[in-house]
N, C-alpha and C positions, 0 to 999 in steps of 0.2 A: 345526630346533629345535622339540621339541613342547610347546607354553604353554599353561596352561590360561588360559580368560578370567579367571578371581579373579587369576593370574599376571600375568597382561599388566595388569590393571589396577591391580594393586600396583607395578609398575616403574613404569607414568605417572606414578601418585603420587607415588613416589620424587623421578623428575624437576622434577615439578612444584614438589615443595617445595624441592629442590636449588637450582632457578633462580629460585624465589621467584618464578611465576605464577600469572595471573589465570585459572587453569581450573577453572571447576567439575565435579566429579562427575557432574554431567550431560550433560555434553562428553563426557567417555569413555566412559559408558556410551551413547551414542548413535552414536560410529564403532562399540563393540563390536555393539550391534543389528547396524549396516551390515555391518560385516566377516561376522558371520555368516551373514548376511539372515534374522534372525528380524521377525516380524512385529507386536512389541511387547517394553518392557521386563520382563514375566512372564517371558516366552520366557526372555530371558537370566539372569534370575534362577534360572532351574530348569535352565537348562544351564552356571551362573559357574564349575564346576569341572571343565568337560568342553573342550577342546582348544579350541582357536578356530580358526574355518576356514579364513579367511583373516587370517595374520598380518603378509605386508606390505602389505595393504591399509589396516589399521589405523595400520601404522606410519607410513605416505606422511601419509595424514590426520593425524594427531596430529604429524606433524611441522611440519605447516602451521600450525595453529591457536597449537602455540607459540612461532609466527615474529609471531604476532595476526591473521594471516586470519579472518575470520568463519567460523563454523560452517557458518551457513546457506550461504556459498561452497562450503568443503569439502567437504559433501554434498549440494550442489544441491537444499535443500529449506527452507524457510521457511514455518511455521504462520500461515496468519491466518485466526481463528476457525472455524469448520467444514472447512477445508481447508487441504493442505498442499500448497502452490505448491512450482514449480520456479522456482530464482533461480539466477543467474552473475552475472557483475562487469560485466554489461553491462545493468544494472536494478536500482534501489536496492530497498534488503531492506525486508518492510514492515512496517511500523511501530504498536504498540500504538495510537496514534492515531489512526491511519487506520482502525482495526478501530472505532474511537469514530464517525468518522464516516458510517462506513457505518451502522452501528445505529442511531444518529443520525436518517440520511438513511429509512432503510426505518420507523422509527417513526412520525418527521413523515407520510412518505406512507400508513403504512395507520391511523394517529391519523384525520385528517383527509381519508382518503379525495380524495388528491391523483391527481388524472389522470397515469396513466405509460404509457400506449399508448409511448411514443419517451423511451429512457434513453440519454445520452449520457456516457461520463465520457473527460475532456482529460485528456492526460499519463498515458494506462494504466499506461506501464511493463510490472510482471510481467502485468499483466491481472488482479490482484487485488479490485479494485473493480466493474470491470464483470460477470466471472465472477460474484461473488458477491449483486449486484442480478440479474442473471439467471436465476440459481437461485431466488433468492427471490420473483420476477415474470415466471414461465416464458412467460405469456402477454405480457409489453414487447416490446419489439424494441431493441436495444442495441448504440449504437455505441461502438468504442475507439477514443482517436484519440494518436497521439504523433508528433513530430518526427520521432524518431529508428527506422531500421529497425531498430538491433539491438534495442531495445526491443518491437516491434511484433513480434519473431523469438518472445521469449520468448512475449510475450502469448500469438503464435499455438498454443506448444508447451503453453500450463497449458488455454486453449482446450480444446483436444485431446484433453488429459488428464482433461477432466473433462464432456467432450460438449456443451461449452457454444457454441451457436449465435449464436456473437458478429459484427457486422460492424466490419472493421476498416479506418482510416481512415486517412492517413499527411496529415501537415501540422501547423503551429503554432498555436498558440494555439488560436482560434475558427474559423480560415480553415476546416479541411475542413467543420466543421456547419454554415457559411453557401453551400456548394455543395450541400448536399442540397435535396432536393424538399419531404421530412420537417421540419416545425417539432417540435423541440425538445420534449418535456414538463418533464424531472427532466434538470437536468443536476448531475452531480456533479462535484468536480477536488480532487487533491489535487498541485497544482502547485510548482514550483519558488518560494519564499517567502523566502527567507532572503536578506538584501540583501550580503551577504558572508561568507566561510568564517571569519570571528575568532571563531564562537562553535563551530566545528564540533569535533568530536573527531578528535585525528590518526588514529586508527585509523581510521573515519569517511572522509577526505579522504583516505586512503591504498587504501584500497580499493575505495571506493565511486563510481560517479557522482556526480561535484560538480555535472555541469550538472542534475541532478535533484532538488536545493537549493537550488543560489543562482541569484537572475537580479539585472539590475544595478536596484536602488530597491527590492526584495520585493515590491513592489504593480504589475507590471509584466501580469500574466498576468488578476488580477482586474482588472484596468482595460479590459484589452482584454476580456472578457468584459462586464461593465457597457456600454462603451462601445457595441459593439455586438448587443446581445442581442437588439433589435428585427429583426434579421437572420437570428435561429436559433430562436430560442425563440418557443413559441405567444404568437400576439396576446394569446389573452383571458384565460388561465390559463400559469401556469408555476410552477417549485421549482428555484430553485438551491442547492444546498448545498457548502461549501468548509471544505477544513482551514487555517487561518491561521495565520500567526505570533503567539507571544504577547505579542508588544506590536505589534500593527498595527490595534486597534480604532479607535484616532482614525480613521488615514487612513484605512480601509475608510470609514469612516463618512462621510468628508469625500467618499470618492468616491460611494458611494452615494447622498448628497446633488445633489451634481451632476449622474449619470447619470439619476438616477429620481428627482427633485427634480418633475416636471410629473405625476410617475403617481400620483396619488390611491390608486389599487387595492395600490401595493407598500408590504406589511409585510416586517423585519429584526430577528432578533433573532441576539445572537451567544452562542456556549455555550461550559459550560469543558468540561474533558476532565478524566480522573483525574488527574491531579495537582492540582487548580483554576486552570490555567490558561484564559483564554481563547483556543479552540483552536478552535472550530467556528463558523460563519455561516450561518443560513438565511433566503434570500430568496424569498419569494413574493409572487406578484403574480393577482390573482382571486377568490381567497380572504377568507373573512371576516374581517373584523377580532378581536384575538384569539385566533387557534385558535395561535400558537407560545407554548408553556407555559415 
């Protein structure tokens, strides 16, 4: 059967609206890129009335997505900001937020000329986070660290893909950075927060890594971090930065009380993210008092 792409994209539609889903336009014009392998939606734009090359390629994908698989599944690719990660089911997809707190993180540090010789970020996942402090701080040295191998698989695969000189770490929590030689400068984490799946989306819970979500209390990952920081993190200078839940400020605050209650030197300020929630934590300790805006 020979389809042109405007064809093929009018029968999506068809179905789409037949079965009354949640696909946008955008969705199909991005298996069409794939199926083609053009190198931008221009491309397909100047070729929407010319055959399409591969048409059950197209079809396999769009059959998927309106079953509700994630996009970024069905073509093993996931934007966060300057790059486009490779993502599977075996690595939560990443998230506008997390783009927040990287920007976030990299401003605090070159605002205030915060020491990053040694960047560490817990729970890599795809390697979105550390990738992208390492590009930006070609001269850091930058560890991943996550629990789980297949996580650590993908890291290594975006790693790869984008020549980034990452060292990668395998263990929980804090554990593997309190085995290093290297204290700690910038650690980053955007950890598992959510103290149960009742606020998740089913799509969400169906597809996704849940244990890259929820842990049991949501404050389970920062605590062990607080708790022991004096184990990883430089003596006399350090920058933590963390994506939170957006209602965990009490407790953050109550634990950071506790942990860093005797250090005079540590300021915390916590920030919101586009929506206005409060979604970001920045801890420093050596620094003047002051410099978090």
């Amino acid at each position: 059967m020979e389809l042109t792409n405007r064809e093929v994209y009018l029968k999506a539609k068809e179905e789409i609206t037949n079965k009354d889903l949640k696909i946008s336009d955008s969705e199909i014009y991005q298996i069409l890129i794939f199926a083609n392998e053009f190198d931008s939606y221009t491309d397909l734009v100047l070729n929407f009335d010319k055959e399409i090359k591969n048409y059950s390629f197209f079809i396999d994908k769009f059959n998927r997505i309106t079953v509700g698989e994630p996009i970024q599944y069905v073509l093993n690719i996931a934007p966060f900001l300057d790059f486009d990660f490779y993502v599977d089911k075996r690595v939560l997809i990443p998230r506008p937020e997390t783009e927040g707190l990287v920007l976030l993180a990299k401003s605090v540090i070159q605002d205030n000329k915060i020491r990053h010789k040694f960047i560490a970020d817990c729970c890599t996942g795809s390697g979105c986070i550390a990738i992208y402090m390492k590009a930006y701080f070609e001269e850091s040295k930058v560890y991943a660290s996550d629990i789980h191998d297949r996580c650590l698989d993908v890291a290594k695969i975006n790693a790869k893909k984008f020549n980034a000189n990452i060292h990668f770490l395998k263990g929980d929590k804090s554990i593997p950075l309190r085995e290093l030689d290297e204290p700690i400068d910038v650690l980053i984490s955007n950890p598992p927060y959510a103290p149960d799946d009742s606020e998740i989306e089913e799509k969400v819970k169906k597809y996704e890594p849940i244990d890259a979500i929820t842990t049991e209390g949501g404050v389970t990952f920062y605590e062990d971090y607080f708790k022991n920081h004096s184990k990883f993190m430089n003596d006399d200078k350090f920058m933590m930065a963390f994506e939170v839940g957006y209602d965990q400020k009490e407790r953050l605050t109550e634990l950071i009380n506790k942990y860093f209650k005797d250090d005079e030197q540590i300021q915390y300020k916590f920030y919101q993210d586009i929506y206005n929630l409060d979604r970001y934590l920045i801890i420093l300790k050596g620094y003047k008092d002051g410099i978090l805006k």
